[in-house]
Structures are given as structure tokens and as C-alpha cells.
Backbone atoms as SQL, in Angstrom:
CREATE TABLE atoms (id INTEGER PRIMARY KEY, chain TEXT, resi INTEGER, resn TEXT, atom TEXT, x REAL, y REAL, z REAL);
INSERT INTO atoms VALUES
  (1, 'A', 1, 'UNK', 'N', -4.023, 3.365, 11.139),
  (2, 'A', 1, 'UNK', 'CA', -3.418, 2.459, 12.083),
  (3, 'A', 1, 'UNK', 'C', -3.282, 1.095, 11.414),
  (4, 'A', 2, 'UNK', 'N', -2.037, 1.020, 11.558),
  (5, 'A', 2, 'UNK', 'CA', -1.943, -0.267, 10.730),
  (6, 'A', 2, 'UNK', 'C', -2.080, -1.905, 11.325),
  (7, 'A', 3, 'UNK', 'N', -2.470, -2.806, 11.095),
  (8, 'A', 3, 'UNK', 'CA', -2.623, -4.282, 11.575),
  (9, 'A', 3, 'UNK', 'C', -1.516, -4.581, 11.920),
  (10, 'A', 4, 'UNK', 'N', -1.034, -5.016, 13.368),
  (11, 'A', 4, 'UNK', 'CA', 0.084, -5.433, 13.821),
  (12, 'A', 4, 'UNK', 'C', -0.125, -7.052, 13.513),
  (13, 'A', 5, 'UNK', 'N', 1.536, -7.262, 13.344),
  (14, 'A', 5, 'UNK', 'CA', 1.372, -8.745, 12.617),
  (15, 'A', 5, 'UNK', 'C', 1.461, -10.005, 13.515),
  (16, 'A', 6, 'UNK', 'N', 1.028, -9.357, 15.194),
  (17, 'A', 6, 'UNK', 'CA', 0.659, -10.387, 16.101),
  (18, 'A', 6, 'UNK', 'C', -0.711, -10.675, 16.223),
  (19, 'A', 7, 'UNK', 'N', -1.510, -9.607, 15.527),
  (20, 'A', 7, 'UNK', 'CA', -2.990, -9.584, 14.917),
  (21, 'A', 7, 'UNK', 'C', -3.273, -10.558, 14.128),
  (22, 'A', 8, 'UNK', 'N', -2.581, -10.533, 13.188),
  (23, 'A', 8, 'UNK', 'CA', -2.708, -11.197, 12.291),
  (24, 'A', 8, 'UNK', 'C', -2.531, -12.827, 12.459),
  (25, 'A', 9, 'UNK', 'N', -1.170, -13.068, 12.979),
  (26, 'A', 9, 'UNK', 'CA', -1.124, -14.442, 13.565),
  (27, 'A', 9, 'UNK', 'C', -1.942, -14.538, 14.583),
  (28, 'A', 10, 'UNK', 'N', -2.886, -13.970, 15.761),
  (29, 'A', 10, 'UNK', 'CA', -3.698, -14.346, 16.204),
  (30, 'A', 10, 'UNK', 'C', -4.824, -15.181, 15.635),
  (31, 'A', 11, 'UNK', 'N', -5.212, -14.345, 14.457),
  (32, 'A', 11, 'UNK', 'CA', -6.514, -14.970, 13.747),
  (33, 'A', 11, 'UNK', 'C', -5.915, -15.772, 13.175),
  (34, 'A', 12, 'UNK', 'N', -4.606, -16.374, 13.073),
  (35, 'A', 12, 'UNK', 'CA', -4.203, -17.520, 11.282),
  (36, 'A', 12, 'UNK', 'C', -5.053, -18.523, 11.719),
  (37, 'A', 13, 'UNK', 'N', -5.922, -19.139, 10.455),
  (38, 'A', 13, 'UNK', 'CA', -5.288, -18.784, 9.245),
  (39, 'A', 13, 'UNK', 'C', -6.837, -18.056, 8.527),
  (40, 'A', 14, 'UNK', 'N', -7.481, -17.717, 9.579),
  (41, 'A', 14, 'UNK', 'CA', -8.965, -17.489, 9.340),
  (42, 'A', 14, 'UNK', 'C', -9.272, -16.147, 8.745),
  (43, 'A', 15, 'UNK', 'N', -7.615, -14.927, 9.285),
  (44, 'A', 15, 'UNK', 'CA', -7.641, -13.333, 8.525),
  (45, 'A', 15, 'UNK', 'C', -6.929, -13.949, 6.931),
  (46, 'A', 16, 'UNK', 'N', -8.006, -13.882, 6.570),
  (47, 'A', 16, 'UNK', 'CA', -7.463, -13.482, 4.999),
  (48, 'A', 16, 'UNK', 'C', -7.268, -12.645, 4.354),
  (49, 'A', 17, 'UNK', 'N', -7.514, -11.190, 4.863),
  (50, 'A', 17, 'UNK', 'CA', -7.786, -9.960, 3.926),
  (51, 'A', 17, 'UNK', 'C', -7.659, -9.051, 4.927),
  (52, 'A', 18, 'UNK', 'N', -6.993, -7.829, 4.340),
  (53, 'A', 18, 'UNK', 'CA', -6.827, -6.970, 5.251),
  (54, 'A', 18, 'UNK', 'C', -7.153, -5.579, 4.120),
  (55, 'A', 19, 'UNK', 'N', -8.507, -4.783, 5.389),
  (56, 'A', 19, 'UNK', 'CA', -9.094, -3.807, 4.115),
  (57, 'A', 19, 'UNK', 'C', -8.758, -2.577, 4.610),
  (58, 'A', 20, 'UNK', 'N', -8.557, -1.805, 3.763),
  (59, 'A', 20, 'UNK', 'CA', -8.166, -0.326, 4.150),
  (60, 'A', 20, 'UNK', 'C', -8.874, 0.542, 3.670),
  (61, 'A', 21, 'UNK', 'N', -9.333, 1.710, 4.475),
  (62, 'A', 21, 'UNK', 'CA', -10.405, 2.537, 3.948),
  (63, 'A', 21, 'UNK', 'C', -9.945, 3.502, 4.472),
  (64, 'A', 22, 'UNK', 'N', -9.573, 5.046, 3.379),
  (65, 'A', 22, 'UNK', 'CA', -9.467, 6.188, 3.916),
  (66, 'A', 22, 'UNK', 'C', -10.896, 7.140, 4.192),
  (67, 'A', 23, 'UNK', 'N', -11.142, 7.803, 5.495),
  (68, 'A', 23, 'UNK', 'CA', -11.987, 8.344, 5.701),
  (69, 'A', 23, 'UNK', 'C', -12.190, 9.609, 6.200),
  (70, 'A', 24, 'UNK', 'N', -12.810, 10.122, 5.917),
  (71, 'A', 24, 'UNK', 'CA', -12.737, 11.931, 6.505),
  (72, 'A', 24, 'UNK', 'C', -12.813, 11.850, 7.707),
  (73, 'A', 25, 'UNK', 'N', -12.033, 13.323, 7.953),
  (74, 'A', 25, 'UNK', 'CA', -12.494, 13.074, 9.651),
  (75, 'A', 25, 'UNK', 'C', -12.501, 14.743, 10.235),
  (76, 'A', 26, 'UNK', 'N', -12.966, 15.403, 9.071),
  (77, 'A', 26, 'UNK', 'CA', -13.705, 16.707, 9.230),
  (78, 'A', 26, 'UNK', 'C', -12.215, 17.504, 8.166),
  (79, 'A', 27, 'UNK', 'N', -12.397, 18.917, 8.441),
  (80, 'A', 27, 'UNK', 'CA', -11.892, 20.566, 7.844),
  (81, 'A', 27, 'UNK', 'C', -10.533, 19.573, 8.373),
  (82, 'A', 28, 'UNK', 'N', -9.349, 19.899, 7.679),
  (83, 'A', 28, 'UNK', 'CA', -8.045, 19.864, 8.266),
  (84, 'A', 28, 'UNK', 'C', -7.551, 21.387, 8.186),
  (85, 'A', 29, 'UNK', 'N', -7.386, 21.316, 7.434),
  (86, 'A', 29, 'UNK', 'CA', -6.514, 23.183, 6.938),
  (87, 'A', 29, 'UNK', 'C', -7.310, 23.706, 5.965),
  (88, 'A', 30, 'UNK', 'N', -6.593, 24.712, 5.870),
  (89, 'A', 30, 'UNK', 'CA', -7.037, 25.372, 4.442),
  (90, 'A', 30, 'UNK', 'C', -5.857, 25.289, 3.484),
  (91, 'A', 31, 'UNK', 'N', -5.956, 25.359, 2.334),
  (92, 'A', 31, 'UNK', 'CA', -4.629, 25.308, 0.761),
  (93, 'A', 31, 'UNK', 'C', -4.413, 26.942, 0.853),
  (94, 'A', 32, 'UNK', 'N', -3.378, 27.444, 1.284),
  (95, 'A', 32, 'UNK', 'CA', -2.615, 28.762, 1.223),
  (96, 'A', 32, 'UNK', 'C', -3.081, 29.135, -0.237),
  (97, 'A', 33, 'UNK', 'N', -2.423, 27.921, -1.198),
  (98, 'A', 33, 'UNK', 'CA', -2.651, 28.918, -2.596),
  (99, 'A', 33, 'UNK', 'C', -3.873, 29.040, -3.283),
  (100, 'A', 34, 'UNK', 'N', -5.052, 28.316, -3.127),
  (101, 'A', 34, 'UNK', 'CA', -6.438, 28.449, -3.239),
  (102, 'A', 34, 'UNK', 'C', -7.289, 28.973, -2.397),
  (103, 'A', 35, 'UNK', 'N', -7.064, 29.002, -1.102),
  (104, 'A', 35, 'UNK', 'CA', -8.100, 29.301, 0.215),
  (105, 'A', 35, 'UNK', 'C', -9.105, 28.659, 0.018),
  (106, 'A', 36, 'UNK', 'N', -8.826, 27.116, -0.318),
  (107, 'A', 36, 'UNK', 'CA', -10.156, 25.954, -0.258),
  (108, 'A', 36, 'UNK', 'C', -9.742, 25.436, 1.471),
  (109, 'A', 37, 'UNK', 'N', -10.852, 24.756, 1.912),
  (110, 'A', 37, 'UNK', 'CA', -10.526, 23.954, 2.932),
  (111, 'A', 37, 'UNK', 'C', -10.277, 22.852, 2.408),
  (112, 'A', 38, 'UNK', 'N', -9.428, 22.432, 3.230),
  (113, 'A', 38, 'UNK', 'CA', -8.880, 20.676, 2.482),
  (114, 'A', 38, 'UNK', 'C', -9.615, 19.930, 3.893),
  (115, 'A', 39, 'UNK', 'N', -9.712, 18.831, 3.407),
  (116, 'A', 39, 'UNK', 'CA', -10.173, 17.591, 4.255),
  (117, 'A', 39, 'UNK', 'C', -9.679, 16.785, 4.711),
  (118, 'A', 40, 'UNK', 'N', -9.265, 16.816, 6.391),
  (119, 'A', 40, 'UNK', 'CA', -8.381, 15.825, 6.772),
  (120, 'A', 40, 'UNK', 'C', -9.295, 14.444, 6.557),
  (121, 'A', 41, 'UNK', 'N', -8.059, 13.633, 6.648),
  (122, 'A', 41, 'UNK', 'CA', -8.263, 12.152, 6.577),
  (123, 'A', 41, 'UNK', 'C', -7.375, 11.360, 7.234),
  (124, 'A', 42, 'UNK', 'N', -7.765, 10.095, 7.287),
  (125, 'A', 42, 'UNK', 'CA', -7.143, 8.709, 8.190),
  (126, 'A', 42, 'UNK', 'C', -7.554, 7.829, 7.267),
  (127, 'A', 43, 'UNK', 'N', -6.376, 7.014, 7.181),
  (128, 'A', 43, 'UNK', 'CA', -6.550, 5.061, 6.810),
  (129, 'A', 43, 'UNK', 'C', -6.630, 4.456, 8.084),
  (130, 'A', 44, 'UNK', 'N', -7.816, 3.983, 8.277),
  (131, 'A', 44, 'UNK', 'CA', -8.311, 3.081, 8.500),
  (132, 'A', 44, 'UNK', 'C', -8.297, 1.482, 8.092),
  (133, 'A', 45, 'UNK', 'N', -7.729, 0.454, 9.268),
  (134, 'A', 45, 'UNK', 'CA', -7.125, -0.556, 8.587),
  (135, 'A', 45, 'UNK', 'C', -8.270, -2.034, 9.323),
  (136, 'A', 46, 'UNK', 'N', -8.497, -2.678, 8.691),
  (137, 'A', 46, 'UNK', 'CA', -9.168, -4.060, 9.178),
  (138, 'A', 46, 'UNK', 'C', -8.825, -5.300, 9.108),
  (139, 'A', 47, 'UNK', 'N', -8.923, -6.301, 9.880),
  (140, 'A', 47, 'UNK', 'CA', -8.253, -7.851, 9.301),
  (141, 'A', 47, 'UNK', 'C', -9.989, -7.764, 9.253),
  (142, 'A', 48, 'UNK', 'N', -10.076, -8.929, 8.084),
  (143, 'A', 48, 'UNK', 'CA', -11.103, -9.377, 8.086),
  (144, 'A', 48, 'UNK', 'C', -11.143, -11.431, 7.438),
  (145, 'A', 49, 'UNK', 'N', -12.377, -12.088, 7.743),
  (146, 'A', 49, 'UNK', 'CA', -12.420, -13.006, 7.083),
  (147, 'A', 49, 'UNK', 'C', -13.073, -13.079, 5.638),
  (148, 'A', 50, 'UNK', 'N', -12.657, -13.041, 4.831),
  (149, 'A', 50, 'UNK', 'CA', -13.504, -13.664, 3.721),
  (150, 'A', 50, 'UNK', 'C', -13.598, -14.548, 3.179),
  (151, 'A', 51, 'UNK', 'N', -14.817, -14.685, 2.605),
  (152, 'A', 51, 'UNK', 'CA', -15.063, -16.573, 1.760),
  (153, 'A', 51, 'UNK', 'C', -15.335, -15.903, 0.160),
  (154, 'A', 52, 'UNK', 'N', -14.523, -15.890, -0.665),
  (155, 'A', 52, 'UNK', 'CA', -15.283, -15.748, -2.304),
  (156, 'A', 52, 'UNK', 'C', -16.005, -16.223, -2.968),
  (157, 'A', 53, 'UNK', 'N', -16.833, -15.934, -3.520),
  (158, 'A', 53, 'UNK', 'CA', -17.998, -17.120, -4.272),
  (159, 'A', 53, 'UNK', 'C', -17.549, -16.787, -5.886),
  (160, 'A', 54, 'UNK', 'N', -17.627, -18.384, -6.398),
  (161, 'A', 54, 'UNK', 'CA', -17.275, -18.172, -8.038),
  (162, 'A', 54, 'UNK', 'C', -17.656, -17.489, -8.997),
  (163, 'A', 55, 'UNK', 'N', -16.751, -17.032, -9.327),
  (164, 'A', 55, 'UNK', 'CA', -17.665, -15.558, -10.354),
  (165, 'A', 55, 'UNK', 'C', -18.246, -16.777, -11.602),
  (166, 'A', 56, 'UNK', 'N', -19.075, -15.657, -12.239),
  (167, 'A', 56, 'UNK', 'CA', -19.941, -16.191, -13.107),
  (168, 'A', 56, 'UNK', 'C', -19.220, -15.819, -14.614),
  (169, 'A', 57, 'UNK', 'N', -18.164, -16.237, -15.488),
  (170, 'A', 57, 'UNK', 'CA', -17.732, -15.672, -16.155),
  (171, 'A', 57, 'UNK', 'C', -17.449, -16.673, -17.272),
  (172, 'A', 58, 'UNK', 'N', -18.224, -15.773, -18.193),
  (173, 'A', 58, 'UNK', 'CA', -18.101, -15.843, -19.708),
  (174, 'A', 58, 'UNK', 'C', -16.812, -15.400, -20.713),
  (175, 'A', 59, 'UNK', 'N', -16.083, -16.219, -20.997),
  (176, 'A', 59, 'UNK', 'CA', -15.278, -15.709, -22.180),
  (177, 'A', 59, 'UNK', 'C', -15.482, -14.997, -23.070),
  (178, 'A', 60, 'UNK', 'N', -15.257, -13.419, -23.124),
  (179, 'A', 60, 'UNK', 'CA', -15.343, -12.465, -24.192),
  (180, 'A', 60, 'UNK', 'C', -14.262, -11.542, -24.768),
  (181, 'A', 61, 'UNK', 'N', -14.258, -11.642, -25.825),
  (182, 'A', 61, 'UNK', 'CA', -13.427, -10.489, -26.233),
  (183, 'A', 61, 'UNK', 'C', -13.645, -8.962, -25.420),
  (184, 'A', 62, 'UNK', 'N', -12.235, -8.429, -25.179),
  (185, 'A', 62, 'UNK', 'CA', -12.281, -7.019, -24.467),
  (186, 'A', 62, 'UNK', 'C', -11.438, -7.327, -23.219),
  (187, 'A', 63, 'UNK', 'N', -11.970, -6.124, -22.166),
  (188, 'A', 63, 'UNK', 'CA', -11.877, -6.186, -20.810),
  (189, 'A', 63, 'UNK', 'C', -12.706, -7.058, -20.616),
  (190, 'A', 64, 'UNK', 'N', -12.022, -7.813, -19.306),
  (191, 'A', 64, 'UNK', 'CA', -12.747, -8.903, -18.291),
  (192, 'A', 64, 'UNK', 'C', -13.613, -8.189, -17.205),
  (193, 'A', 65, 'UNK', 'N', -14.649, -8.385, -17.245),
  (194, 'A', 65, 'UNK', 'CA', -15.003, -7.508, -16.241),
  (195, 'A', 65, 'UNK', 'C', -15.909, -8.604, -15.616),
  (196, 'A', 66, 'UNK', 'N', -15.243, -9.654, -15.199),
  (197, 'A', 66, 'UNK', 'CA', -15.635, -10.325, -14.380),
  (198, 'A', 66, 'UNK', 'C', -15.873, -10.012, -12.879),
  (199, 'A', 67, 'UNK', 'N', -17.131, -9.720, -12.287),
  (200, 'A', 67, 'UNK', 'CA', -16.928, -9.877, -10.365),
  (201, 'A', 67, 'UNK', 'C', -17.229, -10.503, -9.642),
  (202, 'A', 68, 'UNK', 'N', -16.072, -10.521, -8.423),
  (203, 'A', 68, 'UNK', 'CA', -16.417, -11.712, -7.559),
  (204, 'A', 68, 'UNK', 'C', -16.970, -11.212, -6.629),
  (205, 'A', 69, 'UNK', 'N', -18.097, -12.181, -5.852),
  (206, 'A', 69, 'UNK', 'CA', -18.750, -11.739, -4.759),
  (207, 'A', 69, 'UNK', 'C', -17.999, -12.359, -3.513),
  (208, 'A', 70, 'UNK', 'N', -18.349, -11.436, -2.551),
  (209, 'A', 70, 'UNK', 'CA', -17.404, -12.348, -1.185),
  (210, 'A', 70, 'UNK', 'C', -18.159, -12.159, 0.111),
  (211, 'A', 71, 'UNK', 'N', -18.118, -13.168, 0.958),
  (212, 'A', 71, 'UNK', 'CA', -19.054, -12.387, 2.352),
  (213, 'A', 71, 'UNK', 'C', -18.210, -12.862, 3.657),
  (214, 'A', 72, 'UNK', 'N', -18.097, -12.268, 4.317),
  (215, 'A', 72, 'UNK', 'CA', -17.227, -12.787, 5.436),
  (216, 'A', 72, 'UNK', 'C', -17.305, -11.705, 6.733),
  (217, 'A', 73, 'UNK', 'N', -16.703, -11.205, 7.688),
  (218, 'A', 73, 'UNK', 'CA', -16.779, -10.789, 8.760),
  (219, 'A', 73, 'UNK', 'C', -15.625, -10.039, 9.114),
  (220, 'A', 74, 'UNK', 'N', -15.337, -8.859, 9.923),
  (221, 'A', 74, 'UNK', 'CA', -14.391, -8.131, 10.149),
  (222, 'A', 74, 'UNK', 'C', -13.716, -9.227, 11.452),
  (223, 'A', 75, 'UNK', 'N', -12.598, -8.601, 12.185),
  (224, 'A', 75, 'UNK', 'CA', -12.335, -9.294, 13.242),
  (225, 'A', 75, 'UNK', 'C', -11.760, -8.735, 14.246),
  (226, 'A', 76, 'UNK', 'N', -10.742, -8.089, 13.332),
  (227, 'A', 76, 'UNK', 'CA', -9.810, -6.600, 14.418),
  (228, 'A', 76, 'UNK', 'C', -9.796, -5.519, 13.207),
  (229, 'A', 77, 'UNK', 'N', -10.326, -4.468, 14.025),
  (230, 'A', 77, 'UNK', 'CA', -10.534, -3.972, 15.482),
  (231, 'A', 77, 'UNK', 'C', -11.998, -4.675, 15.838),
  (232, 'A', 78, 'UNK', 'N', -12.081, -4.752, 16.843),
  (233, 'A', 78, 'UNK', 'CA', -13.527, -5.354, 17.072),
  (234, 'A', 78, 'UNK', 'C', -14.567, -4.625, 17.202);
């Protein structure tokens, strides 16, 4: 279910982030050509607030594998 964008302007300018998480939601079918059960699923959608805190990052040769930490609060759905 996706964030309607009167959601969104409700919270301005405080939704900053909008998170999506696919999640099981039990057996859906089975795969005809394997006879596995497959696993239904749903996206799952959130406005949320977040605040980022400054990553801690060193200049190195390579990948950056810099991470940022963030803490903030969901909002919709409530």
C-alpha cells in the first residue's frame, strides 16, 4: 500500500523518508514446475521522520563503507 501524497503533505515537512519493507504473509501457491511452495508477500509502505547523525568517516582507499546512523519515528500508518 502505497503513501498517498496527501499523507505526505500532511506531515511536511517533518516526513522525510518513506520506508518500504516487503514481508511474508504465509504459503501463496505452489511453482507448477518445481512443486516448491512459494511465499506470498506484500510491500509494506511507511512515512517516517528521520534525523541522521554524522558518519564517522575516514578517507581510504577502496570502497567507502562509510555508515550513517539515523533515529527518528514512523508516522503513517499509525
Amino acid at each position: 500500500m502505497a503513501i498517498s501524497a496527501t499523507t505526505v503533505s500532511n506531515y511536511a515537512p517533518w516526513g522525510n523518508a518513506q520506508l518500504a519493507f516487503e514481508v511474508g504473509t504465509g504459503l501463496g501457491a505452489v511453482d507448477p514446475a518445481t512443486g516448491n511452495a512459494v511465499q506470498a508477500t506484500e510491500i509494506v509502505e511507511y512515512l517516517a521522520a528521520l534525523k541522521l547523525q554524522s558518519p564517522n568517516w575516514k578517507p581510504e582507499s577502496g570502497v567507502d563503507n562509510t555508515t550513517y546512523s539515523c533515529q527518528g519515528r514512523l508516522l503513517s500508518p499509525v
